[in-house]
Backbone bond lengths (Angstrom), bond angles and torsions (degrees), N, CA, C in turn:
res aa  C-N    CA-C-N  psi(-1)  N-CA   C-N-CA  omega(-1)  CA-C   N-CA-C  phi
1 X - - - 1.464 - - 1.520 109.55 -
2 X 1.788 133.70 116.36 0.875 122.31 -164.76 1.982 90.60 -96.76
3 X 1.308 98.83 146.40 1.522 109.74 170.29 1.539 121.80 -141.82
4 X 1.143 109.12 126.16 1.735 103.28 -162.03 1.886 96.74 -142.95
5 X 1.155 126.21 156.53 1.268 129.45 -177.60 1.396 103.94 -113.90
6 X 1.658 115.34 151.97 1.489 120.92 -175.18 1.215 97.74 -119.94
7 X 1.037 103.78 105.38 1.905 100.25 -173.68 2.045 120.55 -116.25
8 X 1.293 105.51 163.60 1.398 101.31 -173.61 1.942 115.45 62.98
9 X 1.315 116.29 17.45 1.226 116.33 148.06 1.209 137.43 -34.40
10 X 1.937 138.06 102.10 1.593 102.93 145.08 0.985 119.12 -104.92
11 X 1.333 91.02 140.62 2.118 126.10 -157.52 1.173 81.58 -95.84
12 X 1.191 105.33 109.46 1.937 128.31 147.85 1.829 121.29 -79.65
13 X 1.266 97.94 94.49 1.515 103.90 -175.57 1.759 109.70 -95.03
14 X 1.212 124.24 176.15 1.186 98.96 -166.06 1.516 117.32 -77.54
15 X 0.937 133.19 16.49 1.875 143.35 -160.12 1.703 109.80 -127.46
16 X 1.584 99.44 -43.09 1.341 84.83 179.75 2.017 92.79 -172.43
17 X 1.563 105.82 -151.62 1.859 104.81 -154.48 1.524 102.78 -136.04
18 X 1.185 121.37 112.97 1.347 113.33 179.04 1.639 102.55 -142.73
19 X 1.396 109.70 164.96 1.542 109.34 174.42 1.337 124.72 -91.24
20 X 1.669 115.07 134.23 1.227 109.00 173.30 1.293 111.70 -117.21
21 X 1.649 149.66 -154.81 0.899 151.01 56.32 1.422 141.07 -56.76
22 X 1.535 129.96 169.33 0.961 146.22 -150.89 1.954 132.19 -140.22
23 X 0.881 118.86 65.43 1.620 100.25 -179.00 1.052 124.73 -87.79
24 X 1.654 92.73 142.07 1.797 86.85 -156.73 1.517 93.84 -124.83
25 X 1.505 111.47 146.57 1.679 113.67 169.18 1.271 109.23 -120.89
26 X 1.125 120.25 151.36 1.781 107.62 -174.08 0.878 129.75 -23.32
27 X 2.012 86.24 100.35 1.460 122.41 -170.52 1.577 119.05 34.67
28 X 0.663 108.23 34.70 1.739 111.33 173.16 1.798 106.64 -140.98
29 X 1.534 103.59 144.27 1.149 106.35 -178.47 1.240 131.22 -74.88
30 X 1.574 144.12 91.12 1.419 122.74 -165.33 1.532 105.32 -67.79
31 X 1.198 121.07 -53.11 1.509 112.20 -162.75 1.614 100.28 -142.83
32 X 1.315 102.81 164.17 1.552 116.75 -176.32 1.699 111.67 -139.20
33 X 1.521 102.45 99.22 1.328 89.09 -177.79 1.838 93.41 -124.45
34 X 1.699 105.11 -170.02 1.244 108.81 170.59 1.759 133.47 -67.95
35 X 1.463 92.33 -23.54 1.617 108.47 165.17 1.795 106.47 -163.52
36 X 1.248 115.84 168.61 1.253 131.39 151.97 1.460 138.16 -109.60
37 X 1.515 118.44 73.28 1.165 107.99 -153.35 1.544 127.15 -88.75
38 X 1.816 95.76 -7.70 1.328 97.10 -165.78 1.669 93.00 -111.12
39 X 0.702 117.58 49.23 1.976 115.36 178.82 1.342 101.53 -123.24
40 X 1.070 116.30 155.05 1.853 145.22 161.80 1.274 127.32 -52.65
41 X 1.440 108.28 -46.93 1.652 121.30 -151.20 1.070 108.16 -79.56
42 X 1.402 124.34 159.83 1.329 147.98 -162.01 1.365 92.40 -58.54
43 X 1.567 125.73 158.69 1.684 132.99 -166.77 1.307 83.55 -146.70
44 X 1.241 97.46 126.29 1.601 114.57 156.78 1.649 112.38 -112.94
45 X 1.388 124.71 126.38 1.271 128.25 -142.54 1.769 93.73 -130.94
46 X 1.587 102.38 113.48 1.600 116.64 177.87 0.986 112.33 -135.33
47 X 1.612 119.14 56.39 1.241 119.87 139.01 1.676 131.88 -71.91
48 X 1.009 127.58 2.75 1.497 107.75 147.35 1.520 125.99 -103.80
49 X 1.302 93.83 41.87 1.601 100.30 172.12 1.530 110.76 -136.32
50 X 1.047 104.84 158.36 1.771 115.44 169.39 1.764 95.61 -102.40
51 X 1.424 101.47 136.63 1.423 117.55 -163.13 1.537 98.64 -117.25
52 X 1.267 112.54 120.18 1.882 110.68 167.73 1.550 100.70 -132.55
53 X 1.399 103.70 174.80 1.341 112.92 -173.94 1.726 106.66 -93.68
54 X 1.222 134.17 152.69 0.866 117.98 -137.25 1.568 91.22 -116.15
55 X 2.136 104.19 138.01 0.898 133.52 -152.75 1.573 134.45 -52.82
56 X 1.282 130.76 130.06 1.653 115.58 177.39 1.290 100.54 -94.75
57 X 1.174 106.57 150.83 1.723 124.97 164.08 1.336 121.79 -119.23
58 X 1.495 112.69 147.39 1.741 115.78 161.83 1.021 119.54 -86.25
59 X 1.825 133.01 131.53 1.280 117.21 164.30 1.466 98.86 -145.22
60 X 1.621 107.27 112.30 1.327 94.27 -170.02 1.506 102.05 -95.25
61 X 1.447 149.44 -11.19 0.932 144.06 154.28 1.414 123.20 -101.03
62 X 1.389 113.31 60.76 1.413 145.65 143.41 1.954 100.72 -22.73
63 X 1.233 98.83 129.37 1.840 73.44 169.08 1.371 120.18 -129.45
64 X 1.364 100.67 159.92 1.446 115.87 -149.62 1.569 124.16 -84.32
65 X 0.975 104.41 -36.87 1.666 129.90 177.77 1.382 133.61 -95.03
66 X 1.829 115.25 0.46 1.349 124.26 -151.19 2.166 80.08 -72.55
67 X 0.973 121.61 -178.43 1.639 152.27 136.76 1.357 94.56 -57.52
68 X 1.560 101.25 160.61 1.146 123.33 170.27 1.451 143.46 -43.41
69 X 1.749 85.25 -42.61 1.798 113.62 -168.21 1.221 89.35 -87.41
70 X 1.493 128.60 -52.21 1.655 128.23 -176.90 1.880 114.40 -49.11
71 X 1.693 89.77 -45.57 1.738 98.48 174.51 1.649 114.12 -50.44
72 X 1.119 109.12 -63.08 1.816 129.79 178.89 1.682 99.11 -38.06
73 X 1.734 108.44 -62.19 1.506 87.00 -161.57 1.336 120.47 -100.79
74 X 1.526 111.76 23.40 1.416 131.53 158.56 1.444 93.91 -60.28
75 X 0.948 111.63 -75.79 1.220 124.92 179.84 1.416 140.54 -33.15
76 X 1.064 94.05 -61.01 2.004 108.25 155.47 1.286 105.40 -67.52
77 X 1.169 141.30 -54.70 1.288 121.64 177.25 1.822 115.44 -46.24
78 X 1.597 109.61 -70.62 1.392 116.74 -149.25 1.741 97.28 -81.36
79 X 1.701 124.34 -3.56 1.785 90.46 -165.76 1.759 85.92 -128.66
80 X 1.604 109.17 -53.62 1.288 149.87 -173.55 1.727 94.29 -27.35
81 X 1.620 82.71 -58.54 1.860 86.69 -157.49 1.404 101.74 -86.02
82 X 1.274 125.89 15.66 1.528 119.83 -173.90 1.732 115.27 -125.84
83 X 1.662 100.17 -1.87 1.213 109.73 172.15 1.775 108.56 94.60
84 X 1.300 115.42 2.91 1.287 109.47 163.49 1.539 130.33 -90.69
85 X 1.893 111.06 125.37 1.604 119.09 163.50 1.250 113.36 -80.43
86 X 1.164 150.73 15.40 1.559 144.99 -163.69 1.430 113.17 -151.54
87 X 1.149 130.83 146.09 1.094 135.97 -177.91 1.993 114.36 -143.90
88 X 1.281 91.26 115.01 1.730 90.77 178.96 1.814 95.82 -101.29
89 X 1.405 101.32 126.01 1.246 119.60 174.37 1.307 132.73 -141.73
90 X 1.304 132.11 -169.84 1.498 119.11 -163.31 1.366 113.30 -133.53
91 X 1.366 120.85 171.97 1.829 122.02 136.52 1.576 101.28 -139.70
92 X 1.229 92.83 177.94 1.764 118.80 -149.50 1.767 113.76 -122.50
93 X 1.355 132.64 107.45 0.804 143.74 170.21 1.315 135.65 -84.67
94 X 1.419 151.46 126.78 1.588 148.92 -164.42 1.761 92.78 -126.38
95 X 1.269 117.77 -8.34 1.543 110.67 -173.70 1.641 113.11 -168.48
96 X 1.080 117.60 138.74 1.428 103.72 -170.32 0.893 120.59 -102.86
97 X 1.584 126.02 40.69 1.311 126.17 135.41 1.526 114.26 -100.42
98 X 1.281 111.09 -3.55 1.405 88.38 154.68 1.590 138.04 -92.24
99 X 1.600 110.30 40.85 1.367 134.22 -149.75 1.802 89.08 -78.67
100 X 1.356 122.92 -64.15 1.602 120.38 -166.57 1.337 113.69 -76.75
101 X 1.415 110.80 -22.90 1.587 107.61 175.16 1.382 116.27 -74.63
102 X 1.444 118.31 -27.72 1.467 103.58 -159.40 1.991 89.16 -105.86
103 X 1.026 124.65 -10.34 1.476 138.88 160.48 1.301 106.96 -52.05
104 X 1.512 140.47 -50.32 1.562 170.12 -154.17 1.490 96.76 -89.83
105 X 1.300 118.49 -68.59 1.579 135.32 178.70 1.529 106.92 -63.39
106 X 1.294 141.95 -3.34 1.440 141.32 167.51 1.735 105.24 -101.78
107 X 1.201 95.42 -41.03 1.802 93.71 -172.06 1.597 99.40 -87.03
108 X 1.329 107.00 -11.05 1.996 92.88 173.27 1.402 106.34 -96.85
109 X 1.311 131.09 2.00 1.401 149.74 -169.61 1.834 99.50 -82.30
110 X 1.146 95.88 -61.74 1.779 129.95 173.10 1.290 112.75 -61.76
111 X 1.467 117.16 -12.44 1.847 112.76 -178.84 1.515 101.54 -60.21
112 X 1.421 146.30 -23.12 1.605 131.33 -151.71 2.328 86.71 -124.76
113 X 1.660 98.93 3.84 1.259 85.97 -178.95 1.984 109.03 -51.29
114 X 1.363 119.34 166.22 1.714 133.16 -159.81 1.981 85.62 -117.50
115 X 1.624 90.12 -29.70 2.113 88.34 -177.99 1.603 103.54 -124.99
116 X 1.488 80.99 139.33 1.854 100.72 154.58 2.003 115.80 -23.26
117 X 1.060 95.38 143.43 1.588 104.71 167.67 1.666 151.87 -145.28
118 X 1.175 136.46 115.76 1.701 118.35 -153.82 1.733 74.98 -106.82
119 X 1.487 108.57 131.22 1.672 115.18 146.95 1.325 128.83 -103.59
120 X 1.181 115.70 124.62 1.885 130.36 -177.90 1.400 97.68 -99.33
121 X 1.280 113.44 164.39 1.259 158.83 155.71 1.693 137.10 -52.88
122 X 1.391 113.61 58.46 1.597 102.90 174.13 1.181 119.10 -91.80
123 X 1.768 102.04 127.64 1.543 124.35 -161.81 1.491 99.89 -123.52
124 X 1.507 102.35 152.85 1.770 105.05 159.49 1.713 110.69 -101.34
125 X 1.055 100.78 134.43 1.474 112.98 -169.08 1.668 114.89 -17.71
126 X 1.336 117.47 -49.95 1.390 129.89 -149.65 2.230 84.55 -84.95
127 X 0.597 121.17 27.30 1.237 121.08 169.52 1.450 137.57 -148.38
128 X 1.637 67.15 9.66 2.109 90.32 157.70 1.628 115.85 -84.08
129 X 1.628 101.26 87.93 1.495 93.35 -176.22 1.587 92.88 -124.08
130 X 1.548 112.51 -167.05 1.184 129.21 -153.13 1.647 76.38 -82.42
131 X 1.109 133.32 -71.56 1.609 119.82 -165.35 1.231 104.08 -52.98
132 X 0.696 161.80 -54.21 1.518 153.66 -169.97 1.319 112.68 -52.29
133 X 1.095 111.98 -37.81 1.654 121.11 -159.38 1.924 87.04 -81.56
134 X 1.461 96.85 -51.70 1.795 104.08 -177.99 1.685 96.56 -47.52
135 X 1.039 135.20 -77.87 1.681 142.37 -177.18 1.512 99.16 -22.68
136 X 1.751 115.48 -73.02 1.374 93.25 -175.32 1.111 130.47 -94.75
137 X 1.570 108.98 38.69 1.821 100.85 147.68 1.262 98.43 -107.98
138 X 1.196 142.43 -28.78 1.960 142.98 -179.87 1.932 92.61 -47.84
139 X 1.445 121.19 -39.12 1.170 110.26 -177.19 1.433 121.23 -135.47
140 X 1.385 95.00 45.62 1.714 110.33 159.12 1.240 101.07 52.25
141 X 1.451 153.32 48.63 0.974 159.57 115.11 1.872 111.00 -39.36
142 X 1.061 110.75 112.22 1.805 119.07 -178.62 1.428 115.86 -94.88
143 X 1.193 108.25 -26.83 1.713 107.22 -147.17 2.041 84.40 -118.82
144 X 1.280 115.25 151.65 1.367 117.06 129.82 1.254 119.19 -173.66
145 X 1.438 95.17 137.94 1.530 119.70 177.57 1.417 115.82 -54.32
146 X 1.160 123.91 121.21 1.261 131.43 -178.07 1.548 130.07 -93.56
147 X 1.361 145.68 57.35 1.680 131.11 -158.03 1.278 109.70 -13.60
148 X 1.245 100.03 156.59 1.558 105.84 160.03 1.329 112.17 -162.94
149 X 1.358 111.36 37.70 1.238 125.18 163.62 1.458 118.33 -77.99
150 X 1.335 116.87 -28.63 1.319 122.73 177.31 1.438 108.78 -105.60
151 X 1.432 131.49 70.56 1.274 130.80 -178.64 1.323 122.82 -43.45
152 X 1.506 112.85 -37.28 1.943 105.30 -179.31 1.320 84.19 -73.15
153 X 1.334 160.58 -60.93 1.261 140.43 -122.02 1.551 98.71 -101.33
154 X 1.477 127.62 11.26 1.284 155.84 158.78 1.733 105.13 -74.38
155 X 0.934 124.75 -75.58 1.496 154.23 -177.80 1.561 103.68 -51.49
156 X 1.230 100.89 -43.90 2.149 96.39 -179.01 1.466 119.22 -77.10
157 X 1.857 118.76 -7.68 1.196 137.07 176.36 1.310 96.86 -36.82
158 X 1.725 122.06 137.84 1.191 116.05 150.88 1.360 133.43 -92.16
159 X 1.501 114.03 73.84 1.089 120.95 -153.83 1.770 118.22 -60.79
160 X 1.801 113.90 -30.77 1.510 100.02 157.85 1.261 135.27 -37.46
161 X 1.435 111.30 -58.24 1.359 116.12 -174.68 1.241 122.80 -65.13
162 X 1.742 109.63 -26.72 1.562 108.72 176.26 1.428 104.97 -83.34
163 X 1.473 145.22 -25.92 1.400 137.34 168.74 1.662 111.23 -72.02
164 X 1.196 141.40 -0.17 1.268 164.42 169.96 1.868 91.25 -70.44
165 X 1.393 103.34 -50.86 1.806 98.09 -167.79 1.504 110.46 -86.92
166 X 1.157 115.49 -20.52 1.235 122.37 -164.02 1.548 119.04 -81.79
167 X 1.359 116.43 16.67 1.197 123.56 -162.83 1.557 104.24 -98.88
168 X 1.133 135.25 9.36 1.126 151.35 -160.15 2.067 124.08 -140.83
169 X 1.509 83.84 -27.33 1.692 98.35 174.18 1.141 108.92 -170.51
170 X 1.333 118.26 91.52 1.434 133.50 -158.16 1.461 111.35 -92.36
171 X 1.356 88.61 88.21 1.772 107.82 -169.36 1.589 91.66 -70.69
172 X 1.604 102.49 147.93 1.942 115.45 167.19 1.178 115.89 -105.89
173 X 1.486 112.23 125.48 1.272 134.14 159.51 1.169 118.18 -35.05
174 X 1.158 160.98 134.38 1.585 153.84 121.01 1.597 125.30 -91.06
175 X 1.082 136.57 143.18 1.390 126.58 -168.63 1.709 86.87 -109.41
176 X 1.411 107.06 145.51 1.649 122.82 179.32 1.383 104.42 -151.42
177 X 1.320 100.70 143.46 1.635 125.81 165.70 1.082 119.51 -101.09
178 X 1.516 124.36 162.05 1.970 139.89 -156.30 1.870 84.54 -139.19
179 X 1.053 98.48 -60.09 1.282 118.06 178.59 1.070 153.01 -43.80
180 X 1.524 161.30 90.66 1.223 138.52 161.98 1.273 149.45 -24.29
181 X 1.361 118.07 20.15 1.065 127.21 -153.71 1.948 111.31 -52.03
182 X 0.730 119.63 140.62 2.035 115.39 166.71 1.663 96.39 -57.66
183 X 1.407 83.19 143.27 1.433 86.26 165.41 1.363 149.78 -72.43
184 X 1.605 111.83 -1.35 1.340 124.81 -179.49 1.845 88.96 -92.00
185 X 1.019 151.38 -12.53 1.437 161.61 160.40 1.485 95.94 -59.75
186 X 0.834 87.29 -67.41 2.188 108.43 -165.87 1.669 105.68 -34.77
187 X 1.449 95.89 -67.25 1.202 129.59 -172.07 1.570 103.23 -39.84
188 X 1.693 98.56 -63.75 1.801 105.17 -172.30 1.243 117.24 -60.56
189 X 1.331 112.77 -51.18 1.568 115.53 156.60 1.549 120.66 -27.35
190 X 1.016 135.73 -53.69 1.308 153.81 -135.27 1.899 87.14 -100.63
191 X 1.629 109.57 -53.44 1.634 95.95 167.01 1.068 145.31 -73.70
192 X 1.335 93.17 -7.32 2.069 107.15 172.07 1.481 99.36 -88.53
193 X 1.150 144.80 -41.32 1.481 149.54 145.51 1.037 112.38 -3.12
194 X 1.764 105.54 -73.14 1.655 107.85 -173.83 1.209 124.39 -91.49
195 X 1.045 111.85 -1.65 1.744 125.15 -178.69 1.950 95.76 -88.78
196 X 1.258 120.74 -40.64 1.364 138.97 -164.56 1.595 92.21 -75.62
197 X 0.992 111.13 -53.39 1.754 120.34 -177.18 1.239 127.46 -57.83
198 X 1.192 98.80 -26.76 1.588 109.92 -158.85 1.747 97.84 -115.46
199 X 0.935 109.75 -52.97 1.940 103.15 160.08 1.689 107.99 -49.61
200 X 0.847 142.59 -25.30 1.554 149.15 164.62 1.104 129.33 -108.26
201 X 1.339 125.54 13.35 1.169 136.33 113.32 1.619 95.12 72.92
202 X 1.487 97.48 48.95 1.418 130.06 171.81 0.901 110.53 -91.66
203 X 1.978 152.23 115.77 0.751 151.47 119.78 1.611 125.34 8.66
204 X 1.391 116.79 100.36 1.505 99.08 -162.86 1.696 125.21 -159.41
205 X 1.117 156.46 142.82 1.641 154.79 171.12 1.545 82.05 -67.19
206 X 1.339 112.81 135.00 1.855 132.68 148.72 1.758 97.75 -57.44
207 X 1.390 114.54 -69.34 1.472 130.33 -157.12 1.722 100.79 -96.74
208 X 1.548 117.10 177.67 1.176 124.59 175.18 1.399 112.18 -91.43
209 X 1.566 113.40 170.02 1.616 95.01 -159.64 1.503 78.01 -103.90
210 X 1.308 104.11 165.31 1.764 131.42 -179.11 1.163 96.19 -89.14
211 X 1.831 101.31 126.52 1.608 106.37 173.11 1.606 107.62 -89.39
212 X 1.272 117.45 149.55 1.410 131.50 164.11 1.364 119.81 51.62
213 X 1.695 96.99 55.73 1.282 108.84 171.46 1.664 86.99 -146.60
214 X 1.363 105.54 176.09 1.796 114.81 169.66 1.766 112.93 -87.44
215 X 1.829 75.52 125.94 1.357 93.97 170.02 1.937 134.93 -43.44
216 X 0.854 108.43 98.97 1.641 93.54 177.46 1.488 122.64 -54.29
217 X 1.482 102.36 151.87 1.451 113.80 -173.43 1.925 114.01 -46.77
218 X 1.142 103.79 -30.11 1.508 95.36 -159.20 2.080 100.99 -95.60
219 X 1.397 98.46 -10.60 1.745 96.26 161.92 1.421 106.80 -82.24
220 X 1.304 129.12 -43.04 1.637 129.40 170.59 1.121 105.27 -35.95
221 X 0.922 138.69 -71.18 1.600 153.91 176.82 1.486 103.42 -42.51
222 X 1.428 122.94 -77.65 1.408 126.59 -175.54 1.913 88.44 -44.36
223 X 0.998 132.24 -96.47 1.780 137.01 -142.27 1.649 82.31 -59.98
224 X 1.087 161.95 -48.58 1.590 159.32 -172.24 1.064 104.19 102.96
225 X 1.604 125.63 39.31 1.728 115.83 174.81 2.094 78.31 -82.03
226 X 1.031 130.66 -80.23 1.168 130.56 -173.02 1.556 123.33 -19.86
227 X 1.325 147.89 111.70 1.444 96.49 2.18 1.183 133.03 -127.30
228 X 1.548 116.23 51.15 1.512 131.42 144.64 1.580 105.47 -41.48
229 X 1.372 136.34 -72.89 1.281 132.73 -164.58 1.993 101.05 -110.46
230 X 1.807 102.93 140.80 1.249 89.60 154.83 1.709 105.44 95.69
231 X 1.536 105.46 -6.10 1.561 104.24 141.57 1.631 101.90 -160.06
232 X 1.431 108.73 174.30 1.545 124.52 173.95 1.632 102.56 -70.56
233 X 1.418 111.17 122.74 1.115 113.97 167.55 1.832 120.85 -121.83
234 X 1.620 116.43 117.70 1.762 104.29 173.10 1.447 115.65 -39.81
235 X 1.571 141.11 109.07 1.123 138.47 155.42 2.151 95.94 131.69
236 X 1.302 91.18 -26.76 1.540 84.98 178.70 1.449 121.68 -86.61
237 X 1.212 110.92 -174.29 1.944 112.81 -167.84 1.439 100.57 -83.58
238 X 1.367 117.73 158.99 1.097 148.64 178.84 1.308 115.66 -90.72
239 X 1.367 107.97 84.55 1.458 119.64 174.09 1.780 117.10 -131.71
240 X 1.456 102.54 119.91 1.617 102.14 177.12 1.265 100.72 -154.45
241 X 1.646 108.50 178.33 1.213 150.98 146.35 1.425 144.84 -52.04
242 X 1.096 155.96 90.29 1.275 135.80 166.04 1.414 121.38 -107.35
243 X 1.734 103.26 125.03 1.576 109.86 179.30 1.460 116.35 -102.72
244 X 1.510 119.05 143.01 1.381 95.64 166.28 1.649 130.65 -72.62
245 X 1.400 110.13 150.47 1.486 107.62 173.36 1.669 123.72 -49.54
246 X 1.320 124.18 111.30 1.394 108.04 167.68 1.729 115.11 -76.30
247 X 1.602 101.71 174.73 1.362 109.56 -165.38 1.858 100.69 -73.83
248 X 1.291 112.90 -29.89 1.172 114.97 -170.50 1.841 111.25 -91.97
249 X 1.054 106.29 -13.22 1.718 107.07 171.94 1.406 96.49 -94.64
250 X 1.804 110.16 129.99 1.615 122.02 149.52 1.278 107.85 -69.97
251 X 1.182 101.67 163.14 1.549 107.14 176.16 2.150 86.94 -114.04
252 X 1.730 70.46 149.65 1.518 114.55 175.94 2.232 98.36 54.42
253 X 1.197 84.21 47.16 1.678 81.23 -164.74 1.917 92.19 -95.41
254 X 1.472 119.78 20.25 1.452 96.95 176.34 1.404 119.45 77.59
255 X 1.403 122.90 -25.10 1.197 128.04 163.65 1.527 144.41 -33.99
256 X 1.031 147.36 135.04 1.814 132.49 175.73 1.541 99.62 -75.95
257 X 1.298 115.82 141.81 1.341 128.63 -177.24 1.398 105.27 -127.51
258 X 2.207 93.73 125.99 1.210 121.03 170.35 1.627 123.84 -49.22
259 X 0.925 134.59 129.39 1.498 96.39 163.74 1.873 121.61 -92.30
260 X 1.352 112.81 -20.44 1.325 141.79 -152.79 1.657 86.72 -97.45
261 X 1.037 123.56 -31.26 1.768 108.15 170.70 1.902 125.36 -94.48
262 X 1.828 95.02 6.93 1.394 105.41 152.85 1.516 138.27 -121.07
263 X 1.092 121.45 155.13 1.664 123.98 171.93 1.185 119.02 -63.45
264 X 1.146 114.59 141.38 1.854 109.27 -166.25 1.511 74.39 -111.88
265 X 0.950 107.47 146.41 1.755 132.67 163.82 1.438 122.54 -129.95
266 X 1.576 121.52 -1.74 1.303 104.68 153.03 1.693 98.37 175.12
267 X 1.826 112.79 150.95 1.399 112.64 -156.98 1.726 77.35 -117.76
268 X 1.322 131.84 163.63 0.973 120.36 149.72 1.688 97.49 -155.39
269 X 1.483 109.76 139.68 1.430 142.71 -172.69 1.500 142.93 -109.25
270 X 1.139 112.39 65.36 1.457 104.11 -176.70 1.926 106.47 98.09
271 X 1.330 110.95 -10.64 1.195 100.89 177.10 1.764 97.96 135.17
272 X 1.372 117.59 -9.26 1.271 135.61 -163.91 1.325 129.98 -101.89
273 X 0.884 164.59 71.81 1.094 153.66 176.10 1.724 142.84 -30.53
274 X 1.255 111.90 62.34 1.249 113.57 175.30 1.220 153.13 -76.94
275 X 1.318 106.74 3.59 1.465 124.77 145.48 1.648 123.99 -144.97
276 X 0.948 120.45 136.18 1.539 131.56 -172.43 1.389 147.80 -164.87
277 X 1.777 109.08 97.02 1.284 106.32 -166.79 1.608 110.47 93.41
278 X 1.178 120.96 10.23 1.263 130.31 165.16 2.393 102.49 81.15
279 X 1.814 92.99 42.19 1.116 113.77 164.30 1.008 119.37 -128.72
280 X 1.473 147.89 121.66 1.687 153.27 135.14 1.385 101.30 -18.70
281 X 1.155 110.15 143.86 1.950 128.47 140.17 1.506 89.23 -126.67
282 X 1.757 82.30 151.03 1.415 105.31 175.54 1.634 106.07 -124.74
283 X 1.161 127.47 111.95 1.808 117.46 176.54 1.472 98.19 -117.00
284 X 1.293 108.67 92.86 1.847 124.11 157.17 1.534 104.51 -28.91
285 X 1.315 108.22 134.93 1.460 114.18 -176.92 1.611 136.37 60.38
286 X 1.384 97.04 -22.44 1.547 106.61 152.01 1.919 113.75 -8.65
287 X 1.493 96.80 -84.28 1.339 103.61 -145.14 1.719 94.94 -71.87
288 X 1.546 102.29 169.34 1.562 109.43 -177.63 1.709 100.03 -130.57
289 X 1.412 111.50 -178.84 1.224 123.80 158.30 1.384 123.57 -46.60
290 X 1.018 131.70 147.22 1.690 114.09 173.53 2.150 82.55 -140.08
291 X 1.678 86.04 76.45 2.034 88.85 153.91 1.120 153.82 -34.36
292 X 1.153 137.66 81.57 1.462 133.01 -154.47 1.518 101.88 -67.93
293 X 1.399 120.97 136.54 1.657 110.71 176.04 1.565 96.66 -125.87
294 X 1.530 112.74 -2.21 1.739 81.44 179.85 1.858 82.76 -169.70
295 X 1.148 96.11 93.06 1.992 117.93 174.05 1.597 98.43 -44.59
296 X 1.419 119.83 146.87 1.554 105.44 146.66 1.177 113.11 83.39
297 X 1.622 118.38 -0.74 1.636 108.92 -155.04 1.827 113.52 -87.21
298 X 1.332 103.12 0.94 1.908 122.12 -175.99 1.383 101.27 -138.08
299 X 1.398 121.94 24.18 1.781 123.30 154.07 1.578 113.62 -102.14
């Protein structure tokens, strides 16, 4: 059993920067305190880094068909090189019987994925029905994207009956566009949404989620990757970040931390190393499902 301590950390959480340590036993965290002073084990010492847990991303048009080499440096480019293990992503429906096939065809898409993955649901309004909604809780589906390009066909939702099911796996709404719409269009749409949502007391994003950047703490929470992904947990895996210190950030000063105004110098995963020194690894098949069993459960 290898066991080694990570000590003199500042842990960048999403609010602000303080120091932790860490002991870790194969790759998993046993405990998290402020130091370890009275233990043996090997110390690995990262104080000149800012330490976060390592990043989720949205990509709802993930793609499906690239080759291998195209797959890989999708990959290294958009998650790899930015310090993200997780990926929230989608498939796409025109009819709802094609609900398990094209569900089947995203997660066999994802067999050579290198990261973890949660898949949601993009629907056009008029096919938000009670079976549908039943399907994605039968298969842990959390998230779904909703059109809203077609606003009346937005508006005829029967939204009682679908908050009637939801009391049990409180799937999240997201509002999404196909469309170009202008933005004075966009906009109005977007207030009948939240005005519509929130009188029905729908579980839900106001705005669209940002692709291919890190998820914020309070969508982790809403879809229930949190806190499986997106903080240090006693008993969970060992997955982070390390940034270097800039001249203008103190450390452990309480501060909110950028991530985009530092250098990542190294991701490490499960025991792995997936980024380092301003290099990608790619390990095909690596990543797994990451199951949602209970949406909503820290909102």
């Amino acid at each position: 059993m290898s066991k080694y301590i990570i000590e003199n950390a500042d842990y960048a959480s999403h609010d602000r920067i303080g120091q932790i340590s860490l002991l870790v036993e194969d790759n998993r965290i046993a405990a998290i305190r402020e130091r370890f002073s009275y233990y043996n084990h090997i110390r690995l010492n990262v104080s000149p880094f800012i330490m976060t847990p390592s990043h989720v991303m949205c990509d709802t048009a993930l793609p499906v068909n690239h080759d291998f080499s195209s797959f890989k440096a999708y990959f290294l480019e958009h998650f790899i090189a930015k310090g993200c293990t997780t990926i929230l992503t989608s498939f796409r429906i025109a009819y709802e019987f094609e609900f398990m096939e094209k569900l089947e065809a995203r997660r066999t898409s994802l067999l050579s994925s290198p990261l973890d993955y949660t898949i949601g649901l993009i629907s056009p309004a008029h096919l938000i029905t009670v079976n549908v909604i039943r399907l994605c809780k039968r298969n842990k589906v959390p998230v779904i994207w909703l059109l809203l390009d077609d606003i009346k066909a937005f508006t005829s939702v029967k939204w009682g009956w679908i908050k009637g099911l939801l009391n049990d796996y409180r799937i999240t709404f997201v509002p999404f566009f196909t469309t170009n719409l202008d933005k004075k269009e966009k906009i109005k749409h977007l207030k009948i949404w939240q005005k519509t949502m929130k009188y029905e007391n729908i579980p839900h994003f106001s705005e669209e989620i940002q692709q291919k950047v890190p998820l914020p703490l309070e969508q982790l929470k809403k879809i229930g990757m949190y806190p499986h992904r997106g903080n240090f947990l006693s008993g969970g895996e060992l997955s982070y970040n390390l940034y270097m210190k800039s001249d203008e950030q103190p450390s452990s000063a309480g501060n909110s931390f950028h991530y985009e105004s530092h250098v990542l110098k190294c991701t490490m995963n499960r025991g792995k190393y997936h980024y380092l020194n301003d290099q990608g690894y790619f390990y095909p098949g690596a990543g797994k499902e990451l199951c949602i069993q209970t949406p909503g459960f820290f909102t």
